[in-house]
FINUZA-473998 format. One record per residue: x, y, z of N, C-alpha, C in turn; residue in one letter. Coordinates in steps of 0.001 Angstrom, whole numbers. Example, Ala and Ser with C-alpha at 12.3 -4.5 7.8 and 13.67 -1.06 7.14 Angstrom:
BEGIN
     n_c1     n_c2     n_c3    ca_c1    ca_c2    ca_c3     c_c1     c_c2     c_c3  code
    13190    -5690     7800    12300    -4500     7800    13200    -3300     7800     A
    12850    -2250     7080    13670    -1060     7140    12900       30     7870     S
END
This chain:
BEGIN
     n_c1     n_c2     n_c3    ca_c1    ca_c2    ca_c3     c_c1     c_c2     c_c3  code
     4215   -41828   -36414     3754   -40760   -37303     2533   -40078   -36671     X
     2705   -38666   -36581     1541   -38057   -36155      767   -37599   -36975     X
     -728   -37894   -36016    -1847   -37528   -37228    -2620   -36090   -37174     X
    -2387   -35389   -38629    -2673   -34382   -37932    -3748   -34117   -39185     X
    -5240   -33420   -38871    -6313   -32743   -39103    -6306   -31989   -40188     X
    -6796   -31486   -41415    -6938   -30497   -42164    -8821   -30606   -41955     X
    -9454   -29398   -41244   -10941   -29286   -41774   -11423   -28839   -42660     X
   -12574   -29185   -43546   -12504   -28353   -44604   -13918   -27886   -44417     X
   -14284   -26783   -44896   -15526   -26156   -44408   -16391   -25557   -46141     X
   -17423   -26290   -45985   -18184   -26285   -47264   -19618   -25505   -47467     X
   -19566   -24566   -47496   -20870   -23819   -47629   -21473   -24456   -48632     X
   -22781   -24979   -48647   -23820   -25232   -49343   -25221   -24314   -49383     X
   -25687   -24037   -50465   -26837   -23521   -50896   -27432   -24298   -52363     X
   -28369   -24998   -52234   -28653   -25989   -53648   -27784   -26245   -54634     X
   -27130   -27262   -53180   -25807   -27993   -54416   -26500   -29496   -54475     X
   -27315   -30033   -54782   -27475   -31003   -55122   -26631   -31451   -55543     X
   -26380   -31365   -57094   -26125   -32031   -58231   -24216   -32004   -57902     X
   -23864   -30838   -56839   -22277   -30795   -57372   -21676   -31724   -56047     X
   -22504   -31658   -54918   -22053   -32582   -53852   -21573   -34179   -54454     X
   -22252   -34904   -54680   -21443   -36181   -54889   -20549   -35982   -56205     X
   -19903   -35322   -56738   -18783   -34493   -57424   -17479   -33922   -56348     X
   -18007   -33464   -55658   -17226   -32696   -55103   -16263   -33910   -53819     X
   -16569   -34280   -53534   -16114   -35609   -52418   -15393   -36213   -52767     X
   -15401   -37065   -53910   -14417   -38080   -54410   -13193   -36953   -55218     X
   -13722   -36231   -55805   -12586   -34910   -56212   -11407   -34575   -54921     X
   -12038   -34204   -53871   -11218   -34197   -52781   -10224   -35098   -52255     X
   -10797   -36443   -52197   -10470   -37655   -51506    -9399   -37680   -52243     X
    -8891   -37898   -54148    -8872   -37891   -54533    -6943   -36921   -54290     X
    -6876   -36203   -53794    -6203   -34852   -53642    -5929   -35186   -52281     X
    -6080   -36400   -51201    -5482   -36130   -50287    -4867   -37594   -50381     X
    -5199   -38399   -51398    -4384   -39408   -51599    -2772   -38845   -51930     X
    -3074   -38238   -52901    -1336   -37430   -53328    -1063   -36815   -52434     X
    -1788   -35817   -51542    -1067   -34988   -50372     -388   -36212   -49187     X
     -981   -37435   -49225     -241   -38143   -47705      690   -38514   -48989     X
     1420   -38720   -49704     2762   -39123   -50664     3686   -38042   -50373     X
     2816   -36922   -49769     4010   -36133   -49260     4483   -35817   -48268     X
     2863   -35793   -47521     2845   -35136   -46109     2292   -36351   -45588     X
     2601   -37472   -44992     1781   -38353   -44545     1490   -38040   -43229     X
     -113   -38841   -42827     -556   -38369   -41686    -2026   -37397   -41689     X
    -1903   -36822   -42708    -2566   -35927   -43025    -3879   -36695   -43612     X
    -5143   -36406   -42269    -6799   -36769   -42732    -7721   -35549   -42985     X
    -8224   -35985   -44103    -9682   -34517   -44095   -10768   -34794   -42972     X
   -10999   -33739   -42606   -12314   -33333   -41650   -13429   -32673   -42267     X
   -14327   -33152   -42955   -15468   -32292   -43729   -16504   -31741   -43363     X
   -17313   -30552   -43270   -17860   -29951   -42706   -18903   -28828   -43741     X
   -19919   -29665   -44106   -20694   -29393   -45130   -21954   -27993   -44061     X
   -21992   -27070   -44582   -22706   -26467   -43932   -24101   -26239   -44581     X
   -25277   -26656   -44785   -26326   -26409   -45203   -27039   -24854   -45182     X
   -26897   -24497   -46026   -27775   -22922   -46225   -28697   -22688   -46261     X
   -29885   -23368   -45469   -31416   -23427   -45978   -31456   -24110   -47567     X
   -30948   -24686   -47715   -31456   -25158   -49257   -32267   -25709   -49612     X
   -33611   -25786   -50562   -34418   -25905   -51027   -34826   -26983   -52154     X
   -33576   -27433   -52310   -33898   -29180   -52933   -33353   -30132   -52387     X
   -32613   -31004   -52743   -32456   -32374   -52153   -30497   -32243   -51768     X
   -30444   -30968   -51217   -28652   -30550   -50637   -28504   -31558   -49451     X
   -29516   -31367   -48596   -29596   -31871   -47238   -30062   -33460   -47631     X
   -30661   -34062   -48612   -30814   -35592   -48457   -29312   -36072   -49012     X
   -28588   -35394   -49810   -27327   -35463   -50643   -26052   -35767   -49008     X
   -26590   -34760   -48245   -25479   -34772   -47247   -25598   -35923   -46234     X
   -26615   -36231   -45812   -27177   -37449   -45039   -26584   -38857   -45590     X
   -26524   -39003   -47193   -25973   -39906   -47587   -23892   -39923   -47916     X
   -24041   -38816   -47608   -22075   -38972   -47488   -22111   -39100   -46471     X
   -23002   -38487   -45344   -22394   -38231   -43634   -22473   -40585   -43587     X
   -23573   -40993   -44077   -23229   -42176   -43690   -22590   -42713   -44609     X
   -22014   -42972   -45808   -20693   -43430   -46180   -19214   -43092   -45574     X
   -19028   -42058   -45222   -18104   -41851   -44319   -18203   -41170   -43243     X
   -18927   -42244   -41927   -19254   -41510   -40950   -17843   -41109   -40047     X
   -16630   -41474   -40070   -15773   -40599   -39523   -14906   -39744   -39876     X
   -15352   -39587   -41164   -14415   -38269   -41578   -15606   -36807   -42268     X
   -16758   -37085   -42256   -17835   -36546   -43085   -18934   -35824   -42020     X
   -19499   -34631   -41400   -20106   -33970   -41067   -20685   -32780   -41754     X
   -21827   -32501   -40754   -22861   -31381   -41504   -23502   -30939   -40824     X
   -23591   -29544   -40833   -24667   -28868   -40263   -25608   -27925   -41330     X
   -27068   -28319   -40683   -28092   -27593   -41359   -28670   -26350   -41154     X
   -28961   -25102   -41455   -29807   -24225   -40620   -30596   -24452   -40951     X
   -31560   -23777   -39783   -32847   -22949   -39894   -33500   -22835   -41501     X
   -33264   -22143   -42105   -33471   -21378   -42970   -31622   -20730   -43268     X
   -31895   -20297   -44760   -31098   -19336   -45542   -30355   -18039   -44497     X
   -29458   -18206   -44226   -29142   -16953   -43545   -27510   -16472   -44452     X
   -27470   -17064   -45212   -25895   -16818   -46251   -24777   -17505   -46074     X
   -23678   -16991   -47135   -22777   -17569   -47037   -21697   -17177   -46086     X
   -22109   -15960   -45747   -21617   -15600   -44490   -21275   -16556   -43079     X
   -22510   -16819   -42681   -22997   -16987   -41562   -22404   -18711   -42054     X
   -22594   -19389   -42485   -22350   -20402   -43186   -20516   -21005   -43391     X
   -20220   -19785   -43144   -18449   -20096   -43311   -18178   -20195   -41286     X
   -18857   -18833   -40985   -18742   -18746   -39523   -19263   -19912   -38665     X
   -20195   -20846   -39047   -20282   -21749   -38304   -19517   -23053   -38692     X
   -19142   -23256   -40119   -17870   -24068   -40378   -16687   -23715   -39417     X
   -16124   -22816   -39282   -15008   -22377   -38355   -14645   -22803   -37031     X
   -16697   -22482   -36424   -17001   -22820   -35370   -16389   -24649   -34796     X
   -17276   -25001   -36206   -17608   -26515   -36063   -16009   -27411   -36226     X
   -14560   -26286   -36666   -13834   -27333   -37195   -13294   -27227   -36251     X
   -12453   -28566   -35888   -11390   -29049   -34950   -10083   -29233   -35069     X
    -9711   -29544   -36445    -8402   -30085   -37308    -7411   -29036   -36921     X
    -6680   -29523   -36622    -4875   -28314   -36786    -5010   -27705   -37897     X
    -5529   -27316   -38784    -5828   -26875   -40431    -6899   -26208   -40565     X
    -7750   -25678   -41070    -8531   -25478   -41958    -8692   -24656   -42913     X
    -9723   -25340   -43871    -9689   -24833   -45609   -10942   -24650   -44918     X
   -10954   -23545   -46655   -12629   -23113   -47210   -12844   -23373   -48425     X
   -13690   -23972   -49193   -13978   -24561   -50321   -15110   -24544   -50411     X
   -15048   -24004   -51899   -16901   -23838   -52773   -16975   -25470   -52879     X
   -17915   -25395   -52800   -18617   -27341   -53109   -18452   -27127   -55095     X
   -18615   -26500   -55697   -18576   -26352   -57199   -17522   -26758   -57662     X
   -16323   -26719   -56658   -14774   -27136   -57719   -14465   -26012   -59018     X
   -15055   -24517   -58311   -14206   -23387   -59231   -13064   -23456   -57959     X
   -12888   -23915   -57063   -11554   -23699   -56469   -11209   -24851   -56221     X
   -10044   -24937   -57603    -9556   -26268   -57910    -9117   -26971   -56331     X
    -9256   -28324   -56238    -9047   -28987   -54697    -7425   -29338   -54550     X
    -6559   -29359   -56202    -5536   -29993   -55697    -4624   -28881   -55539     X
    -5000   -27280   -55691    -4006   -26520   -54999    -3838   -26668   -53711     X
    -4886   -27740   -53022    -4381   -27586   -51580    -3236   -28494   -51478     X
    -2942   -29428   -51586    -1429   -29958   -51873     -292   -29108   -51624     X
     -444   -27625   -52574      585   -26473   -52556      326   -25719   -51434     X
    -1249   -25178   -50486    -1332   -25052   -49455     -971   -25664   -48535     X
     -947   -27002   -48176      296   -27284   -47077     1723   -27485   -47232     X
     1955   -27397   -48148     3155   -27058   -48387     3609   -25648   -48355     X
     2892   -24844   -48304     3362   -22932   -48223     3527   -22914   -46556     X
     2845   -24336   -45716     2338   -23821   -44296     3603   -24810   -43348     X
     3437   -25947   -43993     4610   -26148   -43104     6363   -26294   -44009     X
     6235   -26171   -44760     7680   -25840   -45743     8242   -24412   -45581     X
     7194   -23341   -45677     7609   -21802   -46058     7269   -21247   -44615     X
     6314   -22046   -44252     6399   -21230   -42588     4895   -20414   -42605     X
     4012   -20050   -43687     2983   -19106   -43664     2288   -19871   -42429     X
     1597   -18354   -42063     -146   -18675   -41521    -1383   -19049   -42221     X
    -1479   -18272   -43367    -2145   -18615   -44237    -1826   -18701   -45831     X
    -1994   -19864   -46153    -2270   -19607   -47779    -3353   -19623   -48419     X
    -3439   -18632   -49266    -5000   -18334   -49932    -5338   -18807   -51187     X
    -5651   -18480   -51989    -5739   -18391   -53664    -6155   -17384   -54290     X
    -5546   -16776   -55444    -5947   -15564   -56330    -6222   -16131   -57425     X
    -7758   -15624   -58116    -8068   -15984   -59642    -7089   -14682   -60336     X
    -6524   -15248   -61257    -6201   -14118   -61921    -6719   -14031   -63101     X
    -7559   -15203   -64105    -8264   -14383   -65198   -10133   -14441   -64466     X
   -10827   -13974   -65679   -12266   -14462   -65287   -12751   -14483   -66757     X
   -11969   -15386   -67159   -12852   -16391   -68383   -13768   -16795   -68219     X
   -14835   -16363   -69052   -16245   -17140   -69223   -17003   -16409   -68151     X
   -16323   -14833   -67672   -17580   -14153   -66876   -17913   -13427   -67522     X
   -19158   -12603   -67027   -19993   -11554   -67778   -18929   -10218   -67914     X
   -18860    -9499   -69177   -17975    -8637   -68624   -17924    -7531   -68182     X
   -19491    -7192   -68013   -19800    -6375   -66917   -19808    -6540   -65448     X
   -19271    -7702   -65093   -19556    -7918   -63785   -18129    -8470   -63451     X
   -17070    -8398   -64342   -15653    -8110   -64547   -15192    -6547   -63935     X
   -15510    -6309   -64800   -15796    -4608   -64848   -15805    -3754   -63298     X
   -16983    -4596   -62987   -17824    -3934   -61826   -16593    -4828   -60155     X
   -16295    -6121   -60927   -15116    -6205   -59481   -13900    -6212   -59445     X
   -13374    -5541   -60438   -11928    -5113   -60877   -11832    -3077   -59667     X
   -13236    -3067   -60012   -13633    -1909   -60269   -13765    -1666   -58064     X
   -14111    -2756   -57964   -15254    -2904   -56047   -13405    -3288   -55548     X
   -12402    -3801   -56496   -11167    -3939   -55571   -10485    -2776   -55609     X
   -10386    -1318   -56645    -9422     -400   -56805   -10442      801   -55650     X
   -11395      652   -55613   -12510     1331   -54460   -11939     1332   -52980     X
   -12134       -7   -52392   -11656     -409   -51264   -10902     -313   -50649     X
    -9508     -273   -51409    -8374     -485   -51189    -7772     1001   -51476     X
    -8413     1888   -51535    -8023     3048   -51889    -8662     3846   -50503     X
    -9835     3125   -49941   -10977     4265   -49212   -10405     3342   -47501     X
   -10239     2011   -47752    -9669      996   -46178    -8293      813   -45962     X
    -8255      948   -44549    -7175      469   -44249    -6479     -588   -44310     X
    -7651    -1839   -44395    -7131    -3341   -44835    -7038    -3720   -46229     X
    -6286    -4166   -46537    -6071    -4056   -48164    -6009    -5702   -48356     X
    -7111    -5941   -49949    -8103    -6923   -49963    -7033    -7240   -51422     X
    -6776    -8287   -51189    -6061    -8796   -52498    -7097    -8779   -53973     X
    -6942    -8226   -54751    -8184    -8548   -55970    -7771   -10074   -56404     X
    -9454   -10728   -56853    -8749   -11807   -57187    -9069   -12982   -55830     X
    -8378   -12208   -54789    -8391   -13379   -54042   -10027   -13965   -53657     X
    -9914   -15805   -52844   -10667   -16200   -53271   -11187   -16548   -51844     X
   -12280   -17020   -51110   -12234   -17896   -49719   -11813   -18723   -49838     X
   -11146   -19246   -50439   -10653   -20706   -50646    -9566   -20457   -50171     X
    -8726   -21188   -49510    -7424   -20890   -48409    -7482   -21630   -47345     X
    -5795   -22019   -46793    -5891   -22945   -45772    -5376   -22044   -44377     X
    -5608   -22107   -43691    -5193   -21725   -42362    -4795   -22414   -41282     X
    -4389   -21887   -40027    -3016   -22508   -39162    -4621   -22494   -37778     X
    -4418   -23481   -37096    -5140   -23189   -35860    -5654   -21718   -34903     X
    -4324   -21154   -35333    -4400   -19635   -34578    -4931   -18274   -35337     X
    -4598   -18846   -36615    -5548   -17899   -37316    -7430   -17842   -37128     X
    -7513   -19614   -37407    -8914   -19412   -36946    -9802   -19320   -35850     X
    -9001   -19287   -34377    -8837   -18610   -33292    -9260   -17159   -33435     X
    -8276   -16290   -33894    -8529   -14853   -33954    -9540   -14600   -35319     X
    -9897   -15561   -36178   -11429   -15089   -36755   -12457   -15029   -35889     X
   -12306   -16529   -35347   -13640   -16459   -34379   -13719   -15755   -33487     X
   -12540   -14694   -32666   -13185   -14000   -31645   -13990   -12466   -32534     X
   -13996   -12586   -33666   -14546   -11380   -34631   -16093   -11553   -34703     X
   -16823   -11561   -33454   -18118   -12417   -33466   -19588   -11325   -34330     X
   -18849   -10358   -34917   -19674    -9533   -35603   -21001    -9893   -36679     X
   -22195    -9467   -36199   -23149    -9908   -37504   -22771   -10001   -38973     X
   -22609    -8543   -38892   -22350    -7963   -40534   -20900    -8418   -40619     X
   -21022    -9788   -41593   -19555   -10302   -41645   -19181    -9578   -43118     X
   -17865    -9617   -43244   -17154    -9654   -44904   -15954   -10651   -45044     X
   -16129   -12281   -44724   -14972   -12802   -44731   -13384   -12431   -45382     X
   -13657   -11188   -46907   -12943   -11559   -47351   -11241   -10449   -47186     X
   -12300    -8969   -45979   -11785    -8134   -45000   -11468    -8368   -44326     X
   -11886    -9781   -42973   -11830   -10481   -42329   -10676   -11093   -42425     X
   -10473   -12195   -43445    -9101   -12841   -43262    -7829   -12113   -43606     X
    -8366   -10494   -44291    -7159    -9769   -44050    -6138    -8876   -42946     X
    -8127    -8517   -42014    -7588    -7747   -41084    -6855    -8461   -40027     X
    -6920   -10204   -39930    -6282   -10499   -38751    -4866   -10194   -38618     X
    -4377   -10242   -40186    -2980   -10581   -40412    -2506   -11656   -40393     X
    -1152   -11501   -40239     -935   -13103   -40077       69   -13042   -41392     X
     1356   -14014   -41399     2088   -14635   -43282      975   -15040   -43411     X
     1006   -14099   -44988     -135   -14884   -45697      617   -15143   -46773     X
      268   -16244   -48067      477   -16323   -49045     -266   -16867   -50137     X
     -307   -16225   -51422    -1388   -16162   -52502     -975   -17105   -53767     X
    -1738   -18393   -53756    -1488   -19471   -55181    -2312   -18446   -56639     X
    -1519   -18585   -57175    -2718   -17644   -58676    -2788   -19469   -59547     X
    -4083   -19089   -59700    -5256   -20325   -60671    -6061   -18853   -61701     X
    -6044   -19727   -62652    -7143   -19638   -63634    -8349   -19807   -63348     X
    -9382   -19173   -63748   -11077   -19170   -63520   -11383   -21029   -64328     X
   -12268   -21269   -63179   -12722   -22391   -63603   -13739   -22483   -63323     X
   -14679   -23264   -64272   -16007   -23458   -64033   -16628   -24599   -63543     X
   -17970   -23826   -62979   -18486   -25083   -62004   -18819   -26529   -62882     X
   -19150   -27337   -61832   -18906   -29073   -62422   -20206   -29030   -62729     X
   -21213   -28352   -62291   -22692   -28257   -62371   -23691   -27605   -61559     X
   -24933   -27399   -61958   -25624   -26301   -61326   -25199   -24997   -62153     X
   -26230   -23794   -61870   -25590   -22541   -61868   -25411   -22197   -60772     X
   -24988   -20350   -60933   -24538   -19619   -59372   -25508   -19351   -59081     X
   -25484   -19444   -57486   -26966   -18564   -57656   -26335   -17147   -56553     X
   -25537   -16666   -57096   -25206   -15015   -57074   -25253   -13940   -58312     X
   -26513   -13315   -58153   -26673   -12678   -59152   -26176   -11443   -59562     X
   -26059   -10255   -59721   -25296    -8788   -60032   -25836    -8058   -58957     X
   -27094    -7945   -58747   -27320    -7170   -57502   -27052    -7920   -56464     X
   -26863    -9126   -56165   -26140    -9398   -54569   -25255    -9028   -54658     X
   -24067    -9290   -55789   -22754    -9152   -55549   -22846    -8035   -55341     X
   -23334    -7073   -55890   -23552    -5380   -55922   -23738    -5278   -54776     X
   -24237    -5870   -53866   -24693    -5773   -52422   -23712    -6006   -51333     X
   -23426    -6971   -52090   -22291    -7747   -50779   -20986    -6876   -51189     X
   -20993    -6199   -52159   -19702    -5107   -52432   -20101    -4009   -51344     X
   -20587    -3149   -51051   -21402    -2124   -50530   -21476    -2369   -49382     X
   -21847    -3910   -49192   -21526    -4212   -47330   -19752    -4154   -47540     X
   -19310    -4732   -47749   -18005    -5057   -47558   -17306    -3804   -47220     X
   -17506    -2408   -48310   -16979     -934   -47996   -17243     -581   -47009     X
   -18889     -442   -46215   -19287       72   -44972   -18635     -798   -43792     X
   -18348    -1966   -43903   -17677    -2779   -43168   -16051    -2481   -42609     X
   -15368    -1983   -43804   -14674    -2167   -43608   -13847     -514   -43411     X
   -14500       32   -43378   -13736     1771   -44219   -15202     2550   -43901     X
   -14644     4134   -43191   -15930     5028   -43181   -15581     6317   -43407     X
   -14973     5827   -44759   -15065     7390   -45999   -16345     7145   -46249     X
   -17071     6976   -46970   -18653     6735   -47390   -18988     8076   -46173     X
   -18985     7838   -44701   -19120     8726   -43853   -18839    10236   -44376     X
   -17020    10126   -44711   -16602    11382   -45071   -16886    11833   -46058     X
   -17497    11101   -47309   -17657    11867   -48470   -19166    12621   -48176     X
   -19922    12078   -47495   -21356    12209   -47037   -20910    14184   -46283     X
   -20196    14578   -45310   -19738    15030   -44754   -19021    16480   -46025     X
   -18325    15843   -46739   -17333    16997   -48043   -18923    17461   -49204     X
   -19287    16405   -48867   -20658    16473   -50106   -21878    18171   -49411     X
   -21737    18268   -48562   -22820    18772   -47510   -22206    20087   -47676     X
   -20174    20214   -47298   -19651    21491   -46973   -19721    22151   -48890     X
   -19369    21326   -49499   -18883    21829   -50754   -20263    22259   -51088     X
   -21719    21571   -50697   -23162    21924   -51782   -23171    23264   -51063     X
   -22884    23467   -49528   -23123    24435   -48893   -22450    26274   -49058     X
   -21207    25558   -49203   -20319    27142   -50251   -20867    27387   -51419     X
   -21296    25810   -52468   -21746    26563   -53580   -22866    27470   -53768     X
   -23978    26909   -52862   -24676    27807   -52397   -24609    29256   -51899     X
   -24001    29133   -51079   -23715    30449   -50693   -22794    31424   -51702     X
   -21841    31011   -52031   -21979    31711   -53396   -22715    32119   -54439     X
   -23798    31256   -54757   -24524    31517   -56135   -25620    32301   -55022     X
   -25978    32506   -53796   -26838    33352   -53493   -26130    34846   -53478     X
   -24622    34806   -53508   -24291    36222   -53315   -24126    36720   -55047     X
   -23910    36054   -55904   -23932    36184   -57040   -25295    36552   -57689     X
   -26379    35889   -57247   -27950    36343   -57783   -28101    37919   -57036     X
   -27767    38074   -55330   -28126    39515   -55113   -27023    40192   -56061     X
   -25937    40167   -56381   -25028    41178   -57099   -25829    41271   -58699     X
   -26100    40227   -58742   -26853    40572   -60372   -27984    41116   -59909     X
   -28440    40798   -59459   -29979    42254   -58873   -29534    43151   -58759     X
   -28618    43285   -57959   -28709    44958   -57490   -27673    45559   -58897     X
   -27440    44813   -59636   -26876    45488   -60917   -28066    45814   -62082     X
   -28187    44408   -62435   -29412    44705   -63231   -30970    43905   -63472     X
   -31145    44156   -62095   -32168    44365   -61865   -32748    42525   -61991     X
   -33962    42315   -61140   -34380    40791   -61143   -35516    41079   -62591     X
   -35282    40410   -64022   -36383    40352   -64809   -36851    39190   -64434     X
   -36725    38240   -64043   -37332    37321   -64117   -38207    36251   -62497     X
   -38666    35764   -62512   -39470    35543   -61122   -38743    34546   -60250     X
   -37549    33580   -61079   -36917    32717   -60362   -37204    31738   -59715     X
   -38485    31509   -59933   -38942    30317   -59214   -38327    28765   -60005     X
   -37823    28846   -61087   -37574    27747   -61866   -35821    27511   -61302     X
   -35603    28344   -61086   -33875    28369   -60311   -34237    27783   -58911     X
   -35380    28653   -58379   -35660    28306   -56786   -35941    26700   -57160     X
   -36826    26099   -57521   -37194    24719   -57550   -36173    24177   -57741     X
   -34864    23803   -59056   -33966    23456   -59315   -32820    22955   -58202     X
   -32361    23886   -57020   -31723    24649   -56215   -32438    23699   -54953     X
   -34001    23909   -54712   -34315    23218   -53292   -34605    21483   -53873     X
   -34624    21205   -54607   -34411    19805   -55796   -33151    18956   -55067     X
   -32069    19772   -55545   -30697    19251   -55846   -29873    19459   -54267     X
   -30172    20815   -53025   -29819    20233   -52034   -30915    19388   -50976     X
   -32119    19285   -51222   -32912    18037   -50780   -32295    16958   -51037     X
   -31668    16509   -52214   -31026    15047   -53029   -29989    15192   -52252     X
   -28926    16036   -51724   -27847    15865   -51359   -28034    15227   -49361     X
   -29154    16144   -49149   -29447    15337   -47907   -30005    14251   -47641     X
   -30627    13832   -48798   -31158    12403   -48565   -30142    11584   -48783     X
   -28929    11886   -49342   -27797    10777   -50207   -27190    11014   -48778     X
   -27061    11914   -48124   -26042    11779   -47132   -26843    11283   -45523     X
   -28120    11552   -45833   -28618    10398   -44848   -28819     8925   -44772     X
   -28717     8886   -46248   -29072     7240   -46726   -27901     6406   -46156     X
   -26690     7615   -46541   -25086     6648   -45480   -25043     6500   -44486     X
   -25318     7634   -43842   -25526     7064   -42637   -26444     6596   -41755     X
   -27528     6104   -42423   -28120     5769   -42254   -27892     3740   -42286     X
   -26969     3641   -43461   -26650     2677   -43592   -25833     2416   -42211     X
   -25198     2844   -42019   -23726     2570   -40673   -24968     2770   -39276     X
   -25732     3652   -39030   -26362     3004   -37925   -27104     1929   -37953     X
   -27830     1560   -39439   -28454       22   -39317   -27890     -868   -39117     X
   -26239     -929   -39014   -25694    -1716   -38984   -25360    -1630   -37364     X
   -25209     -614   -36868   -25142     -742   -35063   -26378    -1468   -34696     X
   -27690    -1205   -35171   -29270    -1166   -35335   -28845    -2927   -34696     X
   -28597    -3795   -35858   -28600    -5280   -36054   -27303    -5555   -34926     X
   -26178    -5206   -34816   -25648    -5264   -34142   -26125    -5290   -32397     X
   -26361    -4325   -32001   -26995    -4063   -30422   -28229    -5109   -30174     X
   -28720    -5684   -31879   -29646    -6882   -31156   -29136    -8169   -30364     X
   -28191    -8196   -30429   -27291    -9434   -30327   -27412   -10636   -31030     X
   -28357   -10653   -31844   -28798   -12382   -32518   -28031   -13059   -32789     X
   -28547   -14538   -32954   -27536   -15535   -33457   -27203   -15449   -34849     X
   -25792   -15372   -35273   -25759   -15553   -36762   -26402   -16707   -37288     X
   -26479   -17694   -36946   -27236   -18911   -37420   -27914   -19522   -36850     X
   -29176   -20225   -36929   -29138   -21400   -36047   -29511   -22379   -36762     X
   -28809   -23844   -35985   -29044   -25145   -36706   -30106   -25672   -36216     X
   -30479   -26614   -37100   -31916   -27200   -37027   -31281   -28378   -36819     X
   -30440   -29011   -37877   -29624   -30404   -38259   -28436   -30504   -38356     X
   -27848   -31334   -37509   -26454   -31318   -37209   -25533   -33300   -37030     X
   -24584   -33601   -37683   -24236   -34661   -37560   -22859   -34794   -37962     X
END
């Protein structure tokens, strides 16, 4: 019987409390997966996010309860969850690998049905789609129902709504992530643009085992906004239609003010039109510098070459 690898790659940011939760949950889920698939060992790969309470003493004590199936790397400091998936990738070895929140909103025993989509159905990848969001805010429902009909309308790569990082992948998929060695990551553009069979499990929203999130409305708001400039450069073109269209209207309403003069006459001094007028296309050039302004900061960080991460602690 051959033994073959699934890695699983765990972004951490002050998971204290959900780490020794999250482990035996797993273990747990690969007891039933060898009843099917035998052979099959986890490779764990806890990635430390700069975290700020006791994440990193939490991981030290699994890495030595199971020192051959249990690893971790620490950074520096906080650099995201970005950078944090990319050096999981780096770090895994397994014929397999998953991505998994340490929280257990992405239930562990759909992976069971993930290797089974991979070597039964043949995919490259299988992913997961939430399809409700029970128990979220519903403005922030709203707002990513709203960041998937955007995207997918303005990019060429089309982003499943719903879908989750949680997903297993084939060796060669995570091959052609990693040669994507870009700062400004968007994993979730990323695992679309490689391609590849993909296929999507739908789960119900589930909530974490403990802790809160600590993603608040303006990151997500943020990390939406990277993800568009990332991925799609209409933002460019609307910047561009915004400039020609303020510019005709203009020029119209200036040939329209001389025709009303030379009809009947200027009563009034116009300075309250003039202010109004140098107001509103000032705003239009600052909105259309601010875009692109955004897309060269992003060459800006780019041409530095930096490391997406660096580890401090590694085992």
């Amino acid at each position: 019987m051959s033994k073959q690898v699934i890695s699983i790659i765990v972004p951490c940011y002050n998971e204290e409390p959900t780490i020794p939760l999250f482990y035996p949950a797993v273990q747990k889920v690969f007891v039933k997966l060898r009843e099917q698939f035998p052979g099959f060992e986890p490779e764990y790969w806890f990635i430390n996010d700069g975290s700020t309470d006791n994440t990193l003493t939490e991981l030290r004590k699994l890495q030595q309860q199971d020192v051959e199936h249990v690893h971790y790397v620490s950074f520096s400091r906080n650099f995201g969850k970005e950078s944090a998936l990319y050096a999981g990738l780096q770090h895994a070895t397994g014929d397999f690998v998953a991505v998994m929140d340490v929280d257990l909103q992405d239930p562990p025993e759909l992976l069971i049905q993930m290797v089974s989509g991979i070597q039964n159905e043949h995919y490259d990848i299988v992913g997961s789609r939430r399809v409700t969001r029970k128990g979220e805010p519903p403005i922030r429902s709203f707002f990513s129902r709203a960041f998937y009909r955007v995207i997918n309308r303005i990019s060429q790569t089309h982003i499943v709504e719903g879908a989750r990082d949680y997903r297993l992948m084939t060796r060669q998929v995570v091959d052609a992530i990693l040669s994507m060695a870009e700062v400004n990551r968007f994993s979730k553009g990323i695992f679309s643009w490689v391609g590849f069979k993909t296929k999507y499990i739908e789960f119900e929203n589930q909530d974490r085992v403990a802790g809160d999130t600590h993603w608040s409305f303006f990151q997500l708001f943020s990390y939406s906004l990277e993800g568009i400039i990332d991925f799609s450069d209409a933002p460019l073109s609307i910047a561009s239609y915004t400039g020609f269209l303020s510019f005709f209207a203009a020029f119209f309403a200036l040939i329209f003010i001389v025709i009303r003069a030379l009809i009947y006459g200027d009563h009034t001094a116009g300075w309250p039109s003039l202010v109004c007028i140098i107001l509103l296309i000032g705003g239009l050039q600052l909105f259309c510098l601010g875009i692109l302004g955004k897309y060269v900061g992003r060459l800006y960080l780019e041409s530095k070459h930096r490391p997406i991460y660096i580890v401090k602690e590694e085992k």
